[in-house]
N, C-alpha and C positions, 0 to 999 in steps of 0.2 A: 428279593430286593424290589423295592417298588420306585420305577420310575416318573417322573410327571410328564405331562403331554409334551411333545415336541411344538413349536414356535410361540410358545409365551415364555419366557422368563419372570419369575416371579420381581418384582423389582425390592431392594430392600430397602427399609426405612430410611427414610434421613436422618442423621444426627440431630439431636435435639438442641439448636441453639438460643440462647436467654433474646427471650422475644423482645422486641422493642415497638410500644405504639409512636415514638416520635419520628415525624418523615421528614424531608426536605427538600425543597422543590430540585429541578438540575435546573446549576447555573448558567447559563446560556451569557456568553458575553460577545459581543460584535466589535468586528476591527476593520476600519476603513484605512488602504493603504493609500497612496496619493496617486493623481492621475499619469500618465507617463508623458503628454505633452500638455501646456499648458493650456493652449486653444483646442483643446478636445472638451465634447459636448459633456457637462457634467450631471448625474440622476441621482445623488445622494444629498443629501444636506442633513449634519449633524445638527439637532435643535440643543438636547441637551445633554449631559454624561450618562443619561439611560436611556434617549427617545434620538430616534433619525425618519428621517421623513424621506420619501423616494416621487418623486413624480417626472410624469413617461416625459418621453424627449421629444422632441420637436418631428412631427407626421407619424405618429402613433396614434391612434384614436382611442379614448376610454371606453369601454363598455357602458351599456345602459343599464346593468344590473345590479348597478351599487355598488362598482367600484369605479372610483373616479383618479382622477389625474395624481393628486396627491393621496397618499398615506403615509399614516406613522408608525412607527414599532417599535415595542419598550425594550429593554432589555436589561439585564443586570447590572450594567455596566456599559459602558461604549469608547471605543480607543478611537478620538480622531489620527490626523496623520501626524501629528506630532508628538505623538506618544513613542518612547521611545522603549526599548525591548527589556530593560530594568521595572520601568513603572507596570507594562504586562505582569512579569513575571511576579513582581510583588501581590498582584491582587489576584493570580489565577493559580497559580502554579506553587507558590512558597507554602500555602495552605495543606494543599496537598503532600508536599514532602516532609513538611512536621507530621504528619498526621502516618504518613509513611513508617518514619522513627518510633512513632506512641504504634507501631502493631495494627496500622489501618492501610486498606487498601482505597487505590484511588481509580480512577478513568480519567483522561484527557485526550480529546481531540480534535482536530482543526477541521471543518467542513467548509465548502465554497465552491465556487466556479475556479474553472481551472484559469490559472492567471491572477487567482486574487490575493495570494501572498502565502499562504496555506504553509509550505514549506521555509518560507523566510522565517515567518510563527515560530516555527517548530526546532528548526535547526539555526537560523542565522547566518551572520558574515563576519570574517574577521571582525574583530573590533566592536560586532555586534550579537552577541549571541544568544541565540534563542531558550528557547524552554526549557530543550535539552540536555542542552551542556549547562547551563545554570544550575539547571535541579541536581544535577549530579557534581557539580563543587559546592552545593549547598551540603548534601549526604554526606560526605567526603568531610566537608570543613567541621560537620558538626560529631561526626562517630571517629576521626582518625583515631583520637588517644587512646579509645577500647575496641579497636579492631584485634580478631583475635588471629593467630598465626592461620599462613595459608593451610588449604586443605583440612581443617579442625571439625570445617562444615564439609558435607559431600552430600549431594543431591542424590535422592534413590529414585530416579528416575518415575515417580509417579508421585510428582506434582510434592513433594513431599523431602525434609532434608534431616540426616544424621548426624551425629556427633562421635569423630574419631579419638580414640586417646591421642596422647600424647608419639608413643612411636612408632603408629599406624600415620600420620600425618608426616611425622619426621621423614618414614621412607618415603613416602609421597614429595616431598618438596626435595629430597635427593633425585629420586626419578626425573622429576621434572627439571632439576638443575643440567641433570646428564643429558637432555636433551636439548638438542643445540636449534631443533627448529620451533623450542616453543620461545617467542619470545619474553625475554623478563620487566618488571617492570620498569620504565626507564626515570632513573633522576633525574632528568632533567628534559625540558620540551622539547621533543626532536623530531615535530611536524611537518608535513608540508605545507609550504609557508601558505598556502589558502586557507588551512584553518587554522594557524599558528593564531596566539594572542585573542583567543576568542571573546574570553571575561577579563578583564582589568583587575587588577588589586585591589583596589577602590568598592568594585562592587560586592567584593565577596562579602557573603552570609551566611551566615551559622542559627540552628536552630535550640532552641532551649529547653530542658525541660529534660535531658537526654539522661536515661539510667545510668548512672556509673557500674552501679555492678552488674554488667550484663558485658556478655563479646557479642561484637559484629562484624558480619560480612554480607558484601555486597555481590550477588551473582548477576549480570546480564545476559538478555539475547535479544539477537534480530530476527525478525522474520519478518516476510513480501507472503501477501494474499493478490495472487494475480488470478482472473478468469475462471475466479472460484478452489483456486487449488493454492495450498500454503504451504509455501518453501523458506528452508533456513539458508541465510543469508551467512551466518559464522561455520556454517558445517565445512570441514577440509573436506574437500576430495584429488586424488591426484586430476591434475591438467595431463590431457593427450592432445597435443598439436593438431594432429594428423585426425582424429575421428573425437571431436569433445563429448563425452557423453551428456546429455540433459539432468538436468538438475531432476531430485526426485523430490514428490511433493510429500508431506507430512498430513495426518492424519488428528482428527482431535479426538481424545477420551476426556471420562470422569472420573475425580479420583474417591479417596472415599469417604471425603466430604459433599463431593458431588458437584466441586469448583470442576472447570471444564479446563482443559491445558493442552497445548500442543506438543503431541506423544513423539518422544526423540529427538528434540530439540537442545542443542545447543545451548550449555549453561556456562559464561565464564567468569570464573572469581576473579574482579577485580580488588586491587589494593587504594588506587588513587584514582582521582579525578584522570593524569595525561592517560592512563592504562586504560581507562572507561571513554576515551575521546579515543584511543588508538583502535580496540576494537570497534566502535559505532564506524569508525570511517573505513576500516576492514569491509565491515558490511556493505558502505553505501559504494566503495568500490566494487565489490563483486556485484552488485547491483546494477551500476553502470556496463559490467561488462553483458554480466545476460539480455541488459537492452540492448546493447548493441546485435550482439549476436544475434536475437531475435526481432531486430529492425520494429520495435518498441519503445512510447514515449514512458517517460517514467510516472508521468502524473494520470498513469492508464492504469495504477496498483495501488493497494492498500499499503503502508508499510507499517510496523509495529516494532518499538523497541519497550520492550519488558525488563523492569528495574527491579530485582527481587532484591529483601532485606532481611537476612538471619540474623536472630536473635537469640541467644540462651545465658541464664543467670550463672553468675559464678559459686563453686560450691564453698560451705561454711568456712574455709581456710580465707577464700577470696584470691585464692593462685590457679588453679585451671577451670575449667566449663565444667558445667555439673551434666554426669556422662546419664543422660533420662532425654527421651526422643521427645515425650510427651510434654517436657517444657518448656522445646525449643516454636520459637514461632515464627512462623512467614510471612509477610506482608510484601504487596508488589503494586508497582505501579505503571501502569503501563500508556506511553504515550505514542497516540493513532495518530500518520497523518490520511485523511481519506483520498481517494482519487479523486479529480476533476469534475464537477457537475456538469454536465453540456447536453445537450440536445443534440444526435446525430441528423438531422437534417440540416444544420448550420455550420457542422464539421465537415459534411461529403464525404464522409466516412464510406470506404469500399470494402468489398471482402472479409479479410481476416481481422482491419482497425475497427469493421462495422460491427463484426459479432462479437469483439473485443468491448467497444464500446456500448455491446448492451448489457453484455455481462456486468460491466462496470453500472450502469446505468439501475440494471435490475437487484445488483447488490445494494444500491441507495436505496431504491424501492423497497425494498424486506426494511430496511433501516428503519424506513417512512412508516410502512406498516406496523411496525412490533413497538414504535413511538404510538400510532394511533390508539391501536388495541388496547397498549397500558392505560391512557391516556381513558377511552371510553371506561373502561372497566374500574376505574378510581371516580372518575365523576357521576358515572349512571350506575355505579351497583354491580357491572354483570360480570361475569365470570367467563369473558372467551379466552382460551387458548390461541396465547401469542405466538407467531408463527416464528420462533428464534432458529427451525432446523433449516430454513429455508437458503440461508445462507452463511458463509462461514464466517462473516462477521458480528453478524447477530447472535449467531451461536458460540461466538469465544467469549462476547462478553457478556452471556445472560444473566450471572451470576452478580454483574453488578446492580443489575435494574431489578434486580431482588434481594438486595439489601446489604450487598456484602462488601459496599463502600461506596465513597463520594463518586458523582460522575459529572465534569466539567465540560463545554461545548465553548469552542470559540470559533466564532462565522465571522470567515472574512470576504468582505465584499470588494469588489472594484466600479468604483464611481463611474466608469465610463457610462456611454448610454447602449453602445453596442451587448452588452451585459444584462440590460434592463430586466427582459423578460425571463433569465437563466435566476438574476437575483430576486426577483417577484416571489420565483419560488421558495429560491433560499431562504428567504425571511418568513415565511408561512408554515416550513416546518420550523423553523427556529421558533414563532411564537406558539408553535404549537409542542414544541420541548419542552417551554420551560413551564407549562402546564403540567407536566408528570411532576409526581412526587418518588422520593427512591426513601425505605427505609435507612436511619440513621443506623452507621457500623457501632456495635458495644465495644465497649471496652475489655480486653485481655486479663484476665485472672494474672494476679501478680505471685513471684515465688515465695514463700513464708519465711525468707531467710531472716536475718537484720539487717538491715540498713547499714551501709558503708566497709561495707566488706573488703570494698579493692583500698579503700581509703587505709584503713587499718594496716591491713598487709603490705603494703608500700610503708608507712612509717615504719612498722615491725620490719622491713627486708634493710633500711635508711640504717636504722638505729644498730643492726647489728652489726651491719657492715663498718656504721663509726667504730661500735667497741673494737671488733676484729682489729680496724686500724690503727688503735689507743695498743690493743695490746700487742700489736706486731710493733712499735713503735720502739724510741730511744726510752731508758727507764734514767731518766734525769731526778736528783733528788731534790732542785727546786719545785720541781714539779712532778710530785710522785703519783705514780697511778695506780686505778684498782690491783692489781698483779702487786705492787710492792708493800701497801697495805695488808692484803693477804698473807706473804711473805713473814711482813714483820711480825703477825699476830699469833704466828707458832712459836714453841718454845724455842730459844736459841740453842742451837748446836755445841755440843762442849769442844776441847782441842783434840783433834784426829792423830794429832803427831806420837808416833810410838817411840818409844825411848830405848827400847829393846827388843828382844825373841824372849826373852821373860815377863815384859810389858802384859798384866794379865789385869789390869784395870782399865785400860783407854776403851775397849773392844764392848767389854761390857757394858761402858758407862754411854757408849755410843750406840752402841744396840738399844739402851734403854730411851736414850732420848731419840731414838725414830720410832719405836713400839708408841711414845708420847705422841710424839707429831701423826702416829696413824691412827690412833685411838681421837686423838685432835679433830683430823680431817672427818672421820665418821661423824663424829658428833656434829662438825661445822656441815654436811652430806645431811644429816638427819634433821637438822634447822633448816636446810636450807628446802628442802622437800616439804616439810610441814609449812614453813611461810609460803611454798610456792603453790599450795593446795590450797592453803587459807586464801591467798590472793585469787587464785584461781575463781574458786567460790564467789568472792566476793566481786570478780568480775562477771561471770556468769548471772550473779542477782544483779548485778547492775546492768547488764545487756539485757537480759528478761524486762526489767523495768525501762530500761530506755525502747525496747521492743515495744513493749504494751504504749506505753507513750506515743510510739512513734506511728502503731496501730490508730489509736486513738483520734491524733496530730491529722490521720491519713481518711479517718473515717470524716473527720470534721471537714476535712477538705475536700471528699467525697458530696457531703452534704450542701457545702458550698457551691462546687462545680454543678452540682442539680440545679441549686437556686439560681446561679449564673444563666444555666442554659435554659431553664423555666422562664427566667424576665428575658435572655434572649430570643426564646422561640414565640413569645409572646410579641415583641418588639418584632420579629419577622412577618409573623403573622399579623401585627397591625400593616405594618409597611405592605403585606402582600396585598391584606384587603384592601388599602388607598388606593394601589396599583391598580385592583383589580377595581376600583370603585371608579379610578377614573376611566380606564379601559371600558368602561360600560358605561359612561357618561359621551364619551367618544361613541361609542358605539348607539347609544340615543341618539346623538347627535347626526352620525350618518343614517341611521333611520328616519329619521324627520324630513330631511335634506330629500332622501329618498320617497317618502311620501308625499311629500311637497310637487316633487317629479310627477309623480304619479297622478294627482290631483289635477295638476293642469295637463298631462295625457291624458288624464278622461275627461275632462270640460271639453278640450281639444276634439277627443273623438266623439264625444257626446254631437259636440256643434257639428262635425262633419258626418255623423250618423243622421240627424236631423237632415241636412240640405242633401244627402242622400236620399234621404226617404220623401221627401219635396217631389227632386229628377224623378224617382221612381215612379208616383205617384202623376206626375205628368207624361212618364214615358207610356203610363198603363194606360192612362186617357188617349193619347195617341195613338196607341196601340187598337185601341176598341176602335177610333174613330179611321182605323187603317182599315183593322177587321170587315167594317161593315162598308168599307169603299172597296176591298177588295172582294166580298160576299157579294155585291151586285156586278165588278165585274167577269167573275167566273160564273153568275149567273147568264149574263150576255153571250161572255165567248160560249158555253155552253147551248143556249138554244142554237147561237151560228154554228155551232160545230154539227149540233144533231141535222141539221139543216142541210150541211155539207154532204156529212156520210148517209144520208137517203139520198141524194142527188148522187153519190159514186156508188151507191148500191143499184141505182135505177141504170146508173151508164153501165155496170157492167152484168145485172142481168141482159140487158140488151147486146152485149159483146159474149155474153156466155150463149145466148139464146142464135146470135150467129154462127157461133162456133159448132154449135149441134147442127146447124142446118146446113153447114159444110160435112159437116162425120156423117149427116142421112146421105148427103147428095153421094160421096163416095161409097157408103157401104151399098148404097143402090146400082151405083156403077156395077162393085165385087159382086153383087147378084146377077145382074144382067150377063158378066160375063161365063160365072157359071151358069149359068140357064142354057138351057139348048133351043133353036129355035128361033133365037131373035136378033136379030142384025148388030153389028158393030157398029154401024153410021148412026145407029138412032140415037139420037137427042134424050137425054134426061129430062123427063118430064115433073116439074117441080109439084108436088102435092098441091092442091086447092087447101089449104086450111087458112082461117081468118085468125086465128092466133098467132101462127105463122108468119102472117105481113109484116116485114117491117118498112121503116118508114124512110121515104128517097133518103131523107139526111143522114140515113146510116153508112159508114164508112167502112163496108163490108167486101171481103175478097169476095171476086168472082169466081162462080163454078170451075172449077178447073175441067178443059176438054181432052179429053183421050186423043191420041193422035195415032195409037194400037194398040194392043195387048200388054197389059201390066208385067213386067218384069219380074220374074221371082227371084229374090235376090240370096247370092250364091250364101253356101255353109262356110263359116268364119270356120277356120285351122283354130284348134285348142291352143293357147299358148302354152299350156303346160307341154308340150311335145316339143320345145324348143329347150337349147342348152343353157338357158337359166338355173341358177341355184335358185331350192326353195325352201322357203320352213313350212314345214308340212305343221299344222297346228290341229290335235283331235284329242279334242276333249273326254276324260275318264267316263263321262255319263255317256257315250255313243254305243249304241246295240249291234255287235254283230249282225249281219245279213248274212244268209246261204245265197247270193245272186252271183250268177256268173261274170258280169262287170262289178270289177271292184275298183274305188279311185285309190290308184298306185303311181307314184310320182315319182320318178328316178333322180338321181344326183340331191336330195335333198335331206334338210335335218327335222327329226320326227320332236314335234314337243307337245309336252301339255298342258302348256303355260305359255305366252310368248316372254321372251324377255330380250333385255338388250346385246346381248353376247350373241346370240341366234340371228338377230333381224341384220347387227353390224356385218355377218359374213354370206350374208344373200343378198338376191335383186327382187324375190320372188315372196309372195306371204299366198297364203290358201287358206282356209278357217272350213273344216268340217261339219256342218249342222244338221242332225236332222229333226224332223217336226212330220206329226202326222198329217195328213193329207186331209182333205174334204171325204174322200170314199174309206177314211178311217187306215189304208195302208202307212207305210212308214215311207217318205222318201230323206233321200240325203241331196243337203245344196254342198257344192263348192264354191264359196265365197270367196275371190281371189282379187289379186291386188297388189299396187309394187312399191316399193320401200326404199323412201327417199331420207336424207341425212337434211338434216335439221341445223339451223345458225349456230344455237348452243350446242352442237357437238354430239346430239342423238338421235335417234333415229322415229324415222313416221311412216304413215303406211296411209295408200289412197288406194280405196276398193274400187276395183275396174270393169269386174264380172260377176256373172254367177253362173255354175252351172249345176245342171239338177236331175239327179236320177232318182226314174222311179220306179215300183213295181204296182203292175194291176191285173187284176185280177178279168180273164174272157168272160168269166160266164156273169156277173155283175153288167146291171146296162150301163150303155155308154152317156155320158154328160156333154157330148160333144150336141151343139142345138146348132141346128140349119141357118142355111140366111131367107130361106121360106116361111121361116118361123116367124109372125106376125104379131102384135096385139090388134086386140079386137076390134080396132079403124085401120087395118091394115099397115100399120105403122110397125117400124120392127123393136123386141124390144130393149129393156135395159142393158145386159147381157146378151144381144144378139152379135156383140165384136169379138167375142171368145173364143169364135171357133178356128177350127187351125188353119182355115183361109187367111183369114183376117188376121191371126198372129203372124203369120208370113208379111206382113207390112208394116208393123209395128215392132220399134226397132227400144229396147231397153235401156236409161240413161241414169248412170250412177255420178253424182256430181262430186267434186273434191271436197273432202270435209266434210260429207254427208253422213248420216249418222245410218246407213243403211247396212242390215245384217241378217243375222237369224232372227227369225220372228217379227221382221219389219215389213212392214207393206211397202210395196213399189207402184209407179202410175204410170202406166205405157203413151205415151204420146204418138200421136200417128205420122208417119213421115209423111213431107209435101210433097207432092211430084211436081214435077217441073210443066209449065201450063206448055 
């Protein structure tokens, strides 16, 4: 057995349906309801029965990109506020449900801003009623007399309906009698007085044109598309007080024409118009309760009531429904009201109303789109795929915006001005609807039977019933009837009476005269079959001919109805191109307007780009004539400045050249006092050199005088030996030593890295460095330093010390240079302070925030002594 790959299904063919090139635009009609107070700011104005004009309200400002304060918008039609819900339904909706009855499917839907009448449209008020209940005593008024018994139709739950005999039906309406909680239909109005009285007697309407030999039934349902998910609004379920369970949502398939329908939905035969208003308001109650429950507005949901119409021909008798699936047919029409348009930023929509409201929002959007798409793909050619999956409304009713019936649009707006920018839009897809075109629905293949079938069989039921009554009747001989005529026309009867038990002629004579009367009736039996076969005949050639005739009658009128709809579709399509001829004369017209604009913003910017370029052209003159004043003064301050800094380079060679002749006077001292042999009273005797002099006006310290023996100043204690915490810091690049001093630091934390965790829990930092020596050995510094807490909350570090071990080697000479050590005038020299005399007096200064470390030079300063 060979399988096919797993996740493609092959998809199968469509049915082939009789193509139609003629289209039709959707009719788009707009409905302006009246304002709710009188002194409220008004943005609508109807110009004329197809054109309204909308300009912004007072502190609105127009754009400058070509739209301006006023615009108009055509539409098919236009309902000021004094159109009343009769004149509506005449031009929107009545079209529609003839067209219902002839086996065509329709669309209707009411879009707007919430608030703008949408469900008044749709539904109505006592005494005034809407679309809804109209179309359905219009259906009603026009099929009652061939409605056929309940249950005859039964829906096979995939989009699709059957035909019962006769006492499959019969059990069915017994079942259904036995049950006491379905309700029946009721004779008489027994509403809640809200929607009692909807349509008046006056208005009702009947539709024309309607098959006598055909039965009808009418199935409804409701269904609510809330937050993307679609629920039946007629489905029972039991109520539980105590824990209610949520309603479950419903699912769409395709059936196998590939119409799209909502799988398990609620279908109920209605009989009458009060029975089809009992269940719609079943619905919109249960409705009301799941808002409530769910602390939801109602105008937050799709709602849809689905008006289906079964149809099937009666068979050649004209007394029951001809029992064949494939003749019956289904037409429905289904009437949308859409949820509220609004923009949640002007609702302050929170939480669950917010994501509520964009669900809502984003189901118009798919709407939006799958109108564009069509819309691009009919006027430029292309071929995208319209996105109908995107949401559940676009996808229940794909099936119409591809040809498979009329689609109707009525936009109702609210004059106010608070609305303005909510109706701006509304109008922009509305003229951009009625730009689609939807193929025209064909017409239905009719049943071959003849014509007037129920007509017949009614006279024939009439007629037989008279005789039956003629012959149950009195037999008066003024007035004799067939029965006594027949009577009289057998041979009379001889006398019955016997005269005796010898009597052997009455018996025989009587037996012979009923053998006559039955030999009679044969013959009158044998006439009467031969005439009834003759007639017979001679009815059947006269039905066949009145057949053909009526073929004929039906083709001609076929041919008509083309030419009808040929000079009408002609007539549309001149009316569309004026429409669209003026729309584009408008549309010149605001191009000019707008060019015009434009014209003098570029003369405008023209002129202000010149006297721009004037300033420019003066600021650049200015600018050179700044250049070259400020080029000669940076030439001035510049010689002053070099001027300066040779006269502070001259003052402080002459303070530096003091400063040495203090460091000789002392290092002369440190000789003197190492030298043996030479007095401590003597006087320092200042070198003769003539480079040496300086000049009385220098402001030079005096020699400092010994007063004895230079102090050697004591060995500073390590502070590492005190009980400070420290972070030991030793870098992974540091070389082991075998030296018997090793720096070992107690109570401290070892890192190789400093960071802030380590420095917050000590007072102490140390930084390990080594660096080769001058004699090539390896010494190591202890760089140390202590750890202060910082404004922002971290930590810092000020280097305070260093200390430094090293190793050298005995047999290497020593570097240490005498203070005997001379240049060649007896002068000592660069490096003659080096030696370890002389580092005993010079005292090492690490300043705060000094950037001093491994590898940094340091400059030993010599201490004063005190003169």
């Amino acid at each position: 057995m060979i399988r096919q790959a797993k996740g493609k299904t092959p998809r199968r063919p469509p049915p082939k349906k009789p193509s139609n090139s003629q289209k039709d635009p959707v009719g788009v009609y707009c409905r302006v309801r009246p304002l709710g107070e009188e002194d409220e700011e008004c943005c609508i104005e109807v110009i004329s029965n197809t054109t309204i004009q909308l300009h912004a309200p007072d502190g609105l400002k127009a754009n400058r990109n070509g739209e301006f304060k006023e615009t108009q918008y055509s539409f098919k039609k236009v309902f000021g506020i004094k159109t009343s819900q009769m004149e509506l339904f005449e031009d929107v909706a009545k079209p529609l449900v003839e067209d219902l009855i002839h086996c065509k499917n329709g669309l209707l839907f009411t879009y707007g801003v919430t608030g703008s009448g949408k469900t008044y449209t749709m539904t109505g008020s006592p005494g005034q009623g809407g679309l809804l209940p109209r179309s359905l005593d219009m259906i009603f008024n026009s099929i009652s007399p061939y409605q056929a018994k309940r249950y005859v139709f039964k829906p096979d739950d995939k989009n699709g309906m059957e035909v019962q005999n006769q006492i499959d039906a019969l059990l069915d309406r017994q079942k259904r009698d036995s049950q006491t909680s379905v309700p029946k239909t009721p004779t008489a109005r027994r509403f809640d007085p809200e929607f009692a009285d909807m349509i008046s007697p006056d208005e009702a309407c009947k539709a024309g044109g309607v098959d006598e030999d055909s039965s009808y039934s009418v199935f409804v349902s409701y269904i609510e598309i809330y937050n993307n998910y679609i629920y039946d609004l007629l489905e029972e379920t039991p109520f539980d007080p105590i824990k209610p369970k949520p309603p479950q949502s419903k699912i769409l398939r395709e059936d196998q024409n590939h119409n799209m329908y909502v799988a398990g939905c609620t279908e109920v035969e209605v009989k009458s118009t009060e029975e089809a208003f009992e269940v719609f308001w079943r619905g919109q109650k249960k409705r009301r309760i799941a808002n409530t429950q769910l602390n939801r507005e109602s105008s937050r949901s799709h709602s849809v009531f689905i008006i289906k119409l079964a149809q099937a021909p009666l068979d050649a008798d004209g007394d029951n429904v001809l029992q064949d699936k494939s003749q019956v047919n289904v037409s429905q029409l289904c009437l949308v009201d859409l949820a509220g348009s609004e923009r949640t930023s002007r609702t302050r929509a929170e939480g669950s109303r917010l994501r509520e409201a964009g669900n809502i929002n984003q189901s118009l959007m798919t709407l939006r789109t799958c109108i564009e798409v069509l819309r691009e793909n009919q006027m430029c050619g292309t071929n995208k795929m319209v996105p109908y999956r995107d949401s559940k409304v676009t996808h229940l009713f794909k099936n119409y915006f591809d040809g498979e019936g009329k689609v109707r649009m009525v936009v109702c707006v609210n004059p106010k001005a608070d609305d303005y920018e909510e109706t701006l839009l509304v109008m922009r897809f509305a003229e951009m609807t009625q730009e689609v075109e939807v193929a025209r629905p064909v017409d239905r293949p009719i049943c071959g039977f003849a014509a007037g079938r129920r007509q017949r069989n009614q006279a024939f039921k009439e007629e037989l019933t008279r005789r039956l009554e003629e012959r149950g009747g009195p037999l008066d001989g003024d007035s004799p009837t067939v029965l006594n005529q027949l009577l009289q026309s057998f041979p009379p009867l001889p006398p019955c009476e016997i005269s005796g038990p010898n009597d052997d002629v009455t018996l025989p004579r009587l037996i012979e005269a009923l053998e006559k009367r039955h030999k009679f009736r044969r013959m009158m039996v044998e006439e009467y079959n031969k005439t009834a076969n003759m007639l017979k005949s001679v009815l059947q050639e006269q039905d066949s001919n009145l057949l053909s005739k009526e073929n004929f009658i039906q083709e001609q009128r076929g041919r008509l109805g083309e030419k009808d709809k040929m000079i009408q579709n002609q007539k549309n399509e001149i009316d569309r191109l004026e429409k669209k001829s003026k729309m584009l004369e408008y549309k010149i017209d605001i191009l000019q307007k707008t060019t015009n604009i434009y014209e003098e913003d570029k003369r405008s910017l023209q002129q202000e780009l010149e006297s721009r370029e004037q300033r420019l052209q003066r600021e650049m003159s200015e600018k050179r004539r700044m250049e070259s004043r400020m080029q000669g003064i940076v030439t001035d301050a510049k010689l002053k400045w070099e001027k300066e800094c040779e006269r502070r380079v001259n003052a402080k060679q002459l303070e530096m050249q003091n400063k040495l002749w203090v460091k000789d006077e002392k290092l002369k001292q440190l000789k003197a006092i190492v030298t043996e042999g030479k007095s401590e009273n003597r006087e320092p005797q200042r070198p003769s050199r003539e480079k040496d002099k300086v000049p009385a006006k220098r402001s030079a310290s005096p020699s400092p005088v010994p007063t004895g023996p230079p102090v050697r100043p004591l060995h500073r204690r390590s502070h590492s030996a005190g009980g400070e915490r420290w972070v030991d810091h030793k870098p992974n690049t540091n070389v082991d030593l075998d030296t018997v001093l090793q720096p070992n630091i107690p109570n401290s934390i070892k890192v190789n890295a400093p960071n802030e965790k380590a420095l917050s829990k000590c007072d102490k930092y140390v930084l390990t460095h080594q660096e080769v020596a001058s004699d090539g050995e390896i010494q190591t510094k202890l760089i140390k330093g202590e750890v202060f807490k910082t404004r922002g909350g971290g930590q810092s570090v000020q280097f305070t010390d260093i200390e430094t071990l090293k190793q050298e080697n005995p047999i290497a000479s020593s570097r240490k240079r005498r203070s005997s050590e001379s240049g060649p005038d007896g002068e000592p020299t660069e490096g003659s302070w080096t030696d370890v005399e002389t580092r005993c007096s010079v005292a090492v200064e690490m300043r705060a925030g000094s950037n001093l470390g491994p590898g940094y030079q340091h400059h030993g300063y010599p201490k004063r002594r005190k003169p």
